[in-house]
N, C-alpha and C positions, 0 to 999 in steps of 0.2 A: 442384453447389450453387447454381448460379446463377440458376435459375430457381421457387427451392425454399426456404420457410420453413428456419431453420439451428435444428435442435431440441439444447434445452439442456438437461440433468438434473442437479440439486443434491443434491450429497453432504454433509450433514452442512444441521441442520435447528433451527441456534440462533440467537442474536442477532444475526447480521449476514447472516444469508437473509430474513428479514423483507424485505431490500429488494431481493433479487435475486429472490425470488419472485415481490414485485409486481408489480418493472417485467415479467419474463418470463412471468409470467400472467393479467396485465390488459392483454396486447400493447401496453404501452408504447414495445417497440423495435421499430422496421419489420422485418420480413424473420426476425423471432426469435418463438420461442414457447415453452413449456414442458414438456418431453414428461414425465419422470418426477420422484420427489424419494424421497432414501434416507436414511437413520439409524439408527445401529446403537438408537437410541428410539424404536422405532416409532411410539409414541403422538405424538412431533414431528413424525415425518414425514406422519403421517396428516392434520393441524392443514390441513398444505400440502395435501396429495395429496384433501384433502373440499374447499376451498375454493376450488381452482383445476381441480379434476374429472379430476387425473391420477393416474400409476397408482403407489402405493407401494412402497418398497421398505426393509427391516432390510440388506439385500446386494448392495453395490454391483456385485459381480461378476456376480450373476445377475441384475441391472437392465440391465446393458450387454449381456447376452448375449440377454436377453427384449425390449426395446425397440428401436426405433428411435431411435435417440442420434449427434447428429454431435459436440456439445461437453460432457465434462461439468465444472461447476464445483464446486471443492473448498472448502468452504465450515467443512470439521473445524477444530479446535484446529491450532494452527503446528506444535506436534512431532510433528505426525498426515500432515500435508502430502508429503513426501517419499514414506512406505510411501504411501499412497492412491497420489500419483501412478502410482511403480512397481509397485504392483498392475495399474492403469488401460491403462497405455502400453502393454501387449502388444496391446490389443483396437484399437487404433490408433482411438482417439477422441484428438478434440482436448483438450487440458486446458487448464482456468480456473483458477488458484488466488490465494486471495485473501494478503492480504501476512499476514507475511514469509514469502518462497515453501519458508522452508525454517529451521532454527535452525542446523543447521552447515553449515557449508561443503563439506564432501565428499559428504553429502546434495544441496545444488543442483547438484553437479555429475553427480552421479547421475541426478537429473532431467532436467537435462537432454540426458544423451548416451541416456537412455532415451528418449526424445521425439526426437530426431533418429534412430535406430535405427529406431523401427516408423515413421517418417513422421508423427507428427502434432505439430501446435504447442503451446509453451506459451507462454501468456498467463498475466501475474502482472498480479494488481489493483493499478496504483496510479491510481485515479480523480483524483486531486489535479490529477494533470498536466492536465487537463480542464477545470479551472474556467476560466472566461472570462477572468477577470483575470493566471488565471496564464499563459492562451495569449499574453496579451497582454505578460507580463514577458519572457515566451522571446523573442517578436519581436523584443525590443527589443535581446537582449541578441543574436540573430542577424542586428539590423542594426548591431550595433557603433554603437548608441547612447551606451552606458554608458564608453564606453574601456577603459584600465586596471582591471581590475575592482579594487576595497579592500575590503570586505569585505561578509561575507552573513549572517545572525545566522535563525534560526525559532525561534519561541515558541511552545511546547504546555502551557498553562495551563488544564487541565482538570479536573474533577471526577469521582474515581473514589471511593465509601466502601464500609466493608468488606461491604457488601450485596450492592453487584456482583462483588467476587471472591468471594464467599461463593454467588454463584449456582451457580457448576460448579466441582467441584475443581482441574479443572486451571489454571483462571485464577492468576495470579501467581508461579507455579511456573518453576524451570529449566528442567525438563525440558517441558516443553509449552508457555508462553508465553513465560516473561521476562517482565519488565517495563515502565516505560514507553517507554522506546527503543525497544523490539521490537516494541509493540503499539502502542500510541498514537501515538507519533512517527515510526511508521517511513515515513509518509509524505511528512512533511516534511524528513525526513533525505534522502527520494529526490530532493525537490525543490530542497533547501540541495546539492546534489550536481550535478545536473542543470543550474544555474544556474551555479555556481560552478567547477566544470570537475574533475578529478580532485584527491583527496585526498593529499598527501604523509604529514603525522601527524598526530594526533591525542593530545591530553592528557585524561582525564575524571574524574570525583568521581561520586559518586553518594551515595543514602542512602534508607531504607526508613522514612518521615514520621510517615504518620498508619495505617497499616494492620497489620495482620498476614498476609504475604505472603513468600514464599520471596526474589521477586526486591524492585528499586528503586521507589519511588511517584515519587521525585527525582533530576534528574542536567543534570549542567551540563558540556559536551564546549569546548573549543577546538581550531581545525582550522587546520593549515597545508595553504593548495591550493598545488599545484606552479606556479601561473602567478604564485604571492608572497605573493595575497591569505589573508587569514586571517576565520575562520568563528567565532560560536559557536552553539552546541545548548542550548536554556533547555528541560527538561521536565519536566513535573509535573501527576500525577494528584491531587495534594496541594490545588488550589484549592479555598476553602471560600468559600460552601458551593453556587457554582454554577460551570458553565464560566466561563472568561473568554474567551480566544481562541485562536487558532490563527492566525500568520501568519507572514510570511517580510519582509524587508527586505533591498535588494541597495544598496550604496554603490559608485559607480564617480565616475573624473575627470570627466567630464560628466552625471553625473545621477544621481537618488535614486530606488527606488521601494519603496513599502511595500504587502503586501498583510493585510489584518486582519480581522474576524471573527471566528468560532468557527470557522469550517471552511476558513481561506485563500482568503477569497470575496467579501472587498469593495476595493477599490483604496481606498485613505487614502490615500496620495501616487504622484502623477506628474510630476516635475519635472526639468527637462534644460536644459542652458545656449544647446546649439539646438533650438529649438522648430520643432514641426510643426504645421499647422493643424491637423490633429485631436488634439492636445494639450488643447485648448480643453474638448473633450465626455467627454475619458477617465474621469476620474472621475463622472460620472453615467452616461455609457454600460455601464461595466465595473465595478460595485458591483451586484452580484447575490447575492440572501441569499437561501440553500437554504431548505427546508423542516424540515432534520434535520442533527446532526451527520455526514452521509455527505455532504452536497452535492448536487449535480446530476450530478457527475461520473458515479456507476454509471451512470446511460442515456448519457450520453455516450460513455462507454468501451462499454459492450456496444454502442455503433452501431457502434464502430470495430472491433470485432472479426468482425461481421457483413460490415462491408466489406470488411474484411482476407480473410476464408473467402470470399467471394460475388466479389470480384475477384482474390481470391491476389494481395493487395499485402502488402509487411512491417509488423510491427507496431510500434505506438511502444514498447510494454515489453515483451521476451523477458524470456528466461532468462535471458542474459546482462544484463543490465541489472538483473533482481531478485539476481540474484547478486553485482551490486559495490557496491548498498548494501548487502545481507549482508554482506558483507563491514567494509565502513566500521564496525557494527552492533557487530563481534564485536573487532572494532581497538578501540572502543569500549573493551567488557565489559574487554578484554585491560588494556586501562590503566587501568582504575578497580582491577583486582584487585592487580595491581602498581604503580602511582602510577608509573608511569614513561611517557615519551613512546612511544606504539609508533607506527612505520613499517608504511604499507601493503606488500603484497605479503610477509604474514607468515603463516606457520603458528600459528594460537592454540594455545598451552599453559596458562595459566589461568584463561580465559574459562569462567565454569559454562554456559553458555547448551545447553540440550538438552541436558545432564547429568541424571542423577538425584541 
């Protein structure tokens, strides 16, 4: 692969291929291109397969059998994710899938002992970790800037009305999406995770607002991390009648930082009691406003995944990684249904999540 375009083919041909198509067939990413695009709707798939001059497919199996394919990404409904993969994994292509990698738990683990089995990787989307401002929280917090970390809170103050779940049935449903933790926020839960270090437990509430929807529009989480500090989860599809924003904010003994936007993408505050000369530039440096609620991050992320295949370096989100916000996710579900504190490292029992 090293000397050789990494050809990617997209399974599943709705709302959030729009922007994996672009970038991979208007060679936005170096060294990537677009080989096929599949949909059990053909007429979706074809939208792609006329616009970007590649070859269609109703069947993912006979796409990977008939093309040249080194990555393909999984682009279905969440509770589709797991079969796709293990359909996929025998053909030892690499898999893409975008979040959440999976709705239960024994499903990602499925996934991923099937991907380590035939030899090929999984890569789960979480582009967030990508935006510039948040590359720049991590530093901070890997240069043990922050100290004692106190606490991390993310806001997903969004606008979701019953139009958009009314587009395709499975939206808002147990069994194929969930709601907004699962969907919406499941990236900021990666990132309130990511920053803040492992979860001990977790308390949550939830409630179904303004929609008519299987799963939650609303849900407010409180988190105890094992290092003392304590989290919360603010989410909501519920904002009327437009987005508000999407950000994260970390409190530690020596410094504050807030990132805000719609999409976790502009620095609001940079403040620490030892100051660094480049202190001074951060916030106009690291205040970048995407174009779309996805960010910048998808080319980002598919650069890194091109380097990860083209140098066989590791990657920043496996499996395992989409597997213990999954998890956090479903700790979640586990206590809103029982109002009681749940402990990670739990077997869910009345989590609906990928139920019917």
């Amino acid at each position: 692969m090293k000397n050789s375009n990494i050809r990617f083919a997209l399974v599943g041909c709705g709302r959030i291929a729009k922007r994996h198509a672009e970038l991979l067939g208007n060679h936005k990413i170096p060294g990537a291109e677009l080989a096929a695009v599949c949909d059990v709707d053909e007429v979706k798939a074809q939208y792609y397969g006329q616009k970007f001059g590649v070859p269609v497919f109703s069947n993912m199996e006979k796409m990977v059998k008939t093309e040249n394919i080194d990555v393909v990404s999984i682009l279905t409904p969440s509770g589709l994710h797991a079969e796709h993969t293990l359909k996929l994994a025998p053909y030892k292509k690499h898999i893409l899938v975008e979040k959440p990698m999976a709705l239960l738990l024994g499903d990602a683990n499925a996934m991923i002992e099937a991907c380590d089995r035939y030899g090929c990787r999984l890569f789960v989307v979480k582009q967030n970790r990508f935006n510039v401002p948040v590359v720049k929280l991590r530093q901070a917090i890997d240069g043990g800037r922050f100290g004692k970390l106190v606490m991390g809170t993310v806001r997903v103050r969004w606008s979701r009305n019953q139009e958009y779940y009314d587009m395709d049935a499975w939206r808002g449903t147990w069994a194929m999406d969930g709601g907004v933790l699962t969907n919406q926020a499941s990236h900021h839960i990666d990132l309130l995770q990511w920053m803040m270090g492992d979860v001990e437990s977790v308390m949550a509430m939830s409630r179904t607002a303004l929609v008519d929807i299987e799963a939650e529009d609303t849900a407010v989480v409180i988190l105890r991390f094992r290092n003392g500090a304590i989290g919360v989860i603010e989410a909501t599809t519920a904002t009327r009648p437009n987005d508000l924003e999407g950000s994260i904010s970390i409190l530690g003994e020596h410094g504050t930082v807030e990132i805000g936007g719609f999409a976790v993408n502009q620095m609001k505050t940079w403040q620490f009691d030892k100051r660094l000369p480049e202190d001074e530039s951060i916030l106009e440096k690291y205040s970048v406003n995407p174009p779309n609620v996805y960010g910048y991050g998808h080319h980002t992320y598919y650069t890194h995944v091109v380097e990860c295949l083209q140098k066989n370096t590791h990657q920043l989100v496996d499996g395992f990684t989409g597997l213990k916000s999954l998890e956090l996710i479903n700790a979640i579900y586990e206590s809103i249904e029982t109002g009681r504190e749940i402990f990670l490292r739990f077997r869910p029992k009345m989590s609906r999540l990928g139920y019917n």
